[in-house]
C-alpha positions in Angstrom: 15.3 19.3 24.0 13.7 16.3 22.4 13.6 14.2 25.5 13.7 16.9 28.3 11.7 15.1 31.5 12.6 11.8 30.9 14.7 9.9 33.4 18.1 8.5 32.5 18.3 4.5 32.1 18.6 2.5 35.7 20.8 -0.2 34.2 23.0 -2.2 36.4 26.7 -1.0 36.0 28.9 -3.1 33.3 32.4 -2.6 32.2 32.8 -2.2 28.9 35.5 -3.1 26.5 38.7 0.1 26.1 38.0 0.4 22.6 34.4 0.6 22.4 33.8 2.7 25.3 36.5 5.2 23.7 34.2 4.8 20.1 30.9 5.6 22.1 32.6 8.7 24.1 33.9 10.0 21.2 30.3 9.5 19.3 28.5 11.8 21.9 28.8 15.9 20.9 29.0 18.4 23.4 25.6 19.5 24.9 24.3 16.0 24.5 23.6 14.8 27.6 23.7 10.5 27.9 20.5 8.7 28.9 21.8 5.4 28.5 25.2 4.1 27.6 26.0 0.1 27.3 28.0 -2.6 25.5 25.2 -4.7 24.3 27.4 -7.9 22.7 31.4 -8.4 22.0 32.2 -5.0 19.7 28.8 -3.8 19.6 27.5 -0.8 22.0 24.4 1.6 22.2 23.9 5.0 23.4 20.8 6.5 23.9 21.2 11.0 24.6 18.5 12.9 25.0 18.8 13.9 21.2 19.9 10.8 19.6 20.4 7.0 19.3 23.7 5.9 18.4 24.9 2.5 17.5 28.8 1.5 17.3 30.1 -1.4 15.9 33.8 -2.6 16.8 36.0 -4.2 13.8 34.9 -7.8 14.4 31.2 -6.4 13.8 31.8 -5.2 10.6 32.2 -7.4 7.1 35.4 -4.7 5.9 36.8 -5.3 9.6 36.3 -1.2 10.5 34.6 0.1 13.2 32.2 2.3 12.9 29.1 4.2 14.4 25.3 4.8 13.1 23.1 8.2 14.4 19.5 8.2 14.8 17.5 11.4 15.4 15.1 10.7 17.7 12.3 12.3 15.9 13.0 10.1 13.0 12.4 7.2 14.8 9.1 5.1 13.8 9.9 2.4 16.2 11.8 -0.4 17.5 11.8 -4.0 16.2 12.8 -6.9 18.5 13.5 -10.7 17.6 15.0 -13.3 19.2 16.8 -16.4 18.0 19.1 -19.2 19.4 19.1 -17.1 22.5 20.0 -13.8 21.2 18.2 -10.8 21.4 17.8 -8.6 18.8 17.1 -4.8 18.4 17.0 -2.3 15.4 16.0 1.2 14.7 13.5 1.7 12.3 13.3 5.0 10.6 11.8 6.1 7.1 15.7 4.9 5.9 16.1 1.7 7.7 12.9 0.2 6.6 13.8 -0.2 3.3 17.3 -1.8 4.0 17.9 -5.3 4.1 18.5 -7.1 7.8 20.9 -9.8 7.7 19.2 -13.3 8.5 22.1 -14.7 10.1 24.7 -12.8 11.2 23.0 -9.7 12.6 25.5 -8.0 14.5 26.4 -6.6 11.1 23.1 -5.1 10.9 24.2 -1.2 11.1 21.4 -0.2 12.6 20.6 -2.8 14.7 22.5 -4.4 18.1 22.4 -7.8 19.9 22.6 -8.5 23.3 24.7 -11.5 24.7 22.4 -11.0 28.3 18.4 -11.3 27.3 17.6 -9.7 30.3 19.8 -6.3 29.5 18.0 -6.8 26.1 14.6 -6.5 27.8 15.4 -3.6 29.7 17.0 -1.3 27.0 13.4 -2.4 24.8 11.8 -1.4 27.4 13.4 2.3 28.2 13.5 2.7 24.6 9.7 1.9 24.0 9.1 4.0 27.0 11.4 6.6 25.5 9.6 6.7 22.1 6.2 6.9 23.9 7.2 10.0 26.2 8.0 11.7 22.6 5.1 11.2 21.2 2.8 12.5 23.8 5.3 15.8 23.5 5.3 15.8 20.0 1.2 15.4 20.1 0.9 17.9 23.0 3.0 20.7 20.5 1.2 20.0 17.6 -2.8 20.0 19.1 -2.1 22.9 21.2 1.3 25.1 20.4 1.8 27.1 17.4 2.0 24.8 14.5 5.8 25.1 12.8 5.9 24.1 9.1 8.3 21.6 8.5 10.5 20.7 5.8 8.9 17.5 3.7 11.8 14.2 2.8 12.0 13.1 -0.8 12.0 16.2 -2.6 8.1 16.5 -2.7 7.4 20.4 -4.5 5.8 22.3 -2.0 3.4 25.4 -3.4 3.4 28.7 -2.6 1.6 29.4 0.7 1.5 25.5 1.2 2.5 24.2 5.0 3.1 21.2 6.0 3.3 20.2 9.6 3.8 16.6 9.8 5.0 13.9 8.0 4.8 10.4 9.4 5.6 6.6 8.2 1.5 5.3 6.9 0.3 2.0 5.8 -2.2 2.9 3.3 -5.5 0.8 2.6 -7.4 0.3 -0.3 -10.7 -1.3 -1.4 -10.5 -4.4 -2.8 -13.4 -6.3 -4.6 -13.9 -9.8 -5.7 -16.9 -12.3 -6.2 -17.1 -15.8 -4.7 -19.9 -18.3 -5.6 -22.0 -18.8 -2.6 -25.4 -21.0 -2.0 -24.6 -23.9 -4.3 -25.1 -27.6 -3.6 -25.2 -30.4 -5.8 -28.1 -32.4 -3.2 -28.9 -36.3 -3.1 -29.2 -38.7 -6.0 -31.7 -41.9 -5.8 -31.6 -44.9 -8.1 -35.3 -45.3 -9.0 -34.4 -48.3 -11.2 -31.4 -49.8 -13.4 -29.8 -46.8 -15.5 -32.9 -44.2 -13.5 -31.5 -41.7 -10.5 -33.7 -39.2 -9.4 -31.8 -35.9 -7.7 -33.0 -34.3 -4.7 -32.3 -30.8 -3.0 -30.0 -29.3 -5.5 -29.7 -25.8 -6.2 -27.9 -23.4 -8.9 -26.3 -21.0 -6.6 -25.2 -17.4 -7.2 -22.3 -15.0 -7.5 -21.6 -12.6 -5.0 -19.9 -9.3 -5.2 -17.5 -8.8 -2.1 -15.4 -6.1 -0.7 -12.2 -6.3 1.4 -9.8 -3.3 2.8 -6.5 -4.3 2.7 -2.9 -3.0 2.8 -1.8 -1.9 -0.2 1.3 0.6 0.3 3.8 1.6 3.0 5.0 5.3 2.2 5.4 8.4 3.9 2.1 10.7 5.2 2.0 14.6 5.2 -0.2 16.6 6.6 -0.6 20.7 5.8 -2.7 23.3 5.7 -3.6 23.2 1.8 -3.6 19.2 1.3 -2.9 15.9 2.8 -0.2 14.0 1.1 0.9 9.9 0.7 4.1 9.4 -0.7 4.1 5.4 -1.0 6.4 2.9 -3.3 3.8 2.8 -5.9 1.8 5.2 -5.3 1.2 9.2 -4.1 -2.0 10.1 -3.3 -2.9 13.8 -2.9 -6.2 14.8 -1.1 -6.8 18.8 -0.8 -8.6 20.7 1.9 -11.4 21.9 0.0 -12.4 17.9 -0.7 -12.5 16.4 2.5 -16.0 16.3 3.9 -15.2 14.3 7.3 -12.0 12.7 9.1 -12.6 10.0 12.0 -9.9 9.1 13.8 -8.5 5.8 15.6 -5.6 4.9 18.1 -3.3 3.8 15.1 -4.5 5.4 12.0 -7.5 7.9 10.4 -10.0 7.8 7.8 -10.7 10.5 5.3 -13.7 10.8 3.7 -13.7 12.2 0.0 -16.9 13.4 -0.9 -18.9 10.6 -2.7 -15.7 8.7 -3.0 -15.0 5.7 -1.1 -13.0 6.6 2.6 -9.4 6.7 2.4 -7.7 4.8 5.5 -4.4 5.3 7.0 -2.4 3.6 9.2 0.0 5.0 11.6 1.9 4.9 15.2 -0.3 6.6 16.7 -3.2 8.6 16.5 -1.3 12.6 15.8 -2.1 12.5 12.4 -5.5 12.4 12.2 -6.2 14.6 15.2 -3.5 17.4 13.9 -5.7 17.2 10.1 -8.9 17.9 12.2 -7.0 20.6 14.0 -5.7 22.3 10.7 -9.5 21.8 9.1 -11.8 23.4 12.4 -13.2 19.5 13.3 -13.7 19.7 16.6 
């Protein structure tokens, strides 16, 4: 399973309301086993399996007054996200889905896939286990992919894969692009001196010069896939398709890669971690 190893939650025991611990039971299939199981605020409770992350919302938590529950995959998890405000903490599950919905500013124990904890301290240590959680899946999920078999996976969003195409991987990416602009630098207007009545003479002055500049900066958040025939971006504005046969060089970093394109300018990623760009140098013979 997903999260085989890891250690169930620690948490100090806490009753939790008839109704929602009845919702959460019934959430949980057979062969699931629970990691961590806790009412977070009035009507709101979290489980955490070692296959999922579900979230169930009691009546009062929900704007048509129904209860309801929310599943997360755990390998469709990018990360959590944490705030705090007028002393209550605040955690949601971000996937590929979720980042694009709306959280609500206010009242955000009607966030479906988000909780909020009455107790900060509780709220610390489920962030915690989860981060911890989401880490110990990663290193497994790099471990597979740099040394096991590689197993060609499905792409999201309908993206036309060709015949004897693979891809292995498809993660959430930041993508960065060149931009240039030009700024006026070295100008300065110097000293005037009044020599006589209606007479100044100017001292120091100078023209100045344009300059040509560059700057990298974010410029789509999208999906990134990589196979064994091309790497893929598949952003909000954008899809960028880079095959094999082009890439000349890929240099990896902790949170991201760059990919360099022939005589083109490098294209730069960034990602959770740092599977992407060694699994491209796997499928390409970098060492």
């Amino acid at each position: 399973m997903l999260a085989a190893g890891f250690p169930p939650a620690t948490l100090p025991p806490a009753p939790l309301d008839p109704l929602l611990a009845a919702l959460m039971a019934s959430a949980v299939q057979p062969g699931e086993v629970v990691l961590l199981e806790t009412q977070t605020n009035a009507d709101e409770g979290l489980v955490v399996t070692n296959a999922r992350v579900i979230i169930v919302k009691g009546p009062s938590r929900r704007p048509d007054a129904q209860h309801s529950g929310r599943y997360f995959p755990l390998d469709s998890i990018a990360r959590i996200k944490t705030a705090w405000w007028f002393g209550i903490h605040f955690l949601a599950i971000i996937t590929p889905d979720t980042t694009r919905e709306p959280t609500p500013f206010v009242k955000r124990w009607r966030c479906s896939f988000g909780v909020t904890f009455a107790d900060t301290h509780l709220g610390n240590a489920v962030t915690e286990y989860l981060q911890a959680l989401l880490n110990h899946l990663a290193q497994r999920r790099q471990l597979a992919l740099l040394n096991a078999p590689l197993q060609p996976i499905v792409p999201t969003g309908g993206i036309a894969v060709a015949a004897g195409e693979e891809f292995y991987l498809e993660v959430p990416a930041v993508y960065y692009a060149r931009h240039g602009y030009t700024e006026w630098a070295g100008g300065s207007q110097g000293m005037s001196f009044r020599v006589m009545r209606g007479v100044y003479y100017r001292l120091g002055g100078t023209r100045g010069r344009s300059v040509r500049r560059e700057s990298i900066e974010a410029d789509d958040r999208g999906q990134l896939l990589i196979g064994n025939e091309r790497v893929l971006f598949v952003g909000a504005r954008r899809t960028i398709a880079i095959s094999r046969h082009q890439i000349t060089a890929v240099k990896v970093f902790t949170d991201g890669l760059q990919i360099g394109v022939g005589s083109k300018p490098l294209v730069q990623f960034s990602t959770r971690d740092q599977t992407a760009g060694l699994l491209l140098r796997r499928v390409l013979g970098i060492p």
